[in-house]
C-alpha positions in Angstrom: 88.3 105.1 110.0 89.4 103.1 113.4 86.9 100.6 112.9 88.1 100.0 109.1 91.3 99.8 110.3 90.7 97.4 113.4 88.8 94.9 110.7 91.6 95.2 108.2 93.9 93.9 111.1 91.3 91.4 112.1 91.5 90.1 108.7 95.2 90.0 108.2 95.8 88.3 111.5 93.1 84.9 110.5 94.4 84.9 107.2 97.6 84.0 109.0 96.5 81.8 111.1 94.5 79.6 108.1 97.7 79.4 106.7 99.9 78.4 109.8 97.3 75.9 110.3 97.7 74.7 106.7 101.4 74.9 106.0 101.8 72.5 109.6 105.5 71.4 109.7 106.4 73.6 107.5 105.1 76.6 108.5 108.8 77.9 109.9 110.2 77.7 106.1 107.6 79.5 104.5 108.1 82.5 107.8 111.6 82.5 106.8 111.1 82.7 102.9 108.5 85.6 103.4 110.6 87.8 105.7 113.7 86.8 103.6 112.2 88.6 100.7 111.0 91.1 102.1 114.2 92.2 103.2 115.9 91.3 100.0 113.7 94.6 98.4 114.2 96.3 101.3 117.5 96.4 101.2 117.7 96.4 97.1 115.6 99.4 97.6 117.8 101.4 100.2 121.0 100.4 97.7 118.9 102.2 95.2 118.1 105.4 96.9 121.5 105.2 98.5 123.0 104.6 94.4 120.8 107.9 93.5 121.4 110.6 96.4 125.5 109.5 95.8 124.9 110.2 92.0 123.3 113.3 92.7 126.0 114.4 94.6 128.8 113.8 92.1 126.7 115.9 89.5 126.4 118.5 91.4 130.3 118.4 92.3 131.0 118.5 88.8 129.3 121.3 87.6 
């Protein structure tokens, strides 16, 4: 299970580096683009959880 692992991460890191070495210049705005949306669902995601347990909460208050 280690091995599969290890050559998933091998395989991750030289995707990314093919595509740094493809994107060139631009490589910086793509980054930033990525880890922008990535955080954009994060945190939409965390509202939404955060949205539900406060909606719980108020049911249960009422009843």
């Amino acid at each position: 299970m280690v091995i599969l692992r290890l050559a998933g991460l091998a395989l991750v890191l030289v995707v990314s580096l093919l595509f740094a070495v493809f994107v060139g210049d631009q490589g910086p705005w793509y980054f930033a683009w990525v880890i922008g949306t990535v955080m954009i669902i994060l945190i939409s995601g965390a509202g939404a959880i955060l949205f539900d347990a406060q909606t719980d909460d108020s049911a249960e208050n009422e009843v």
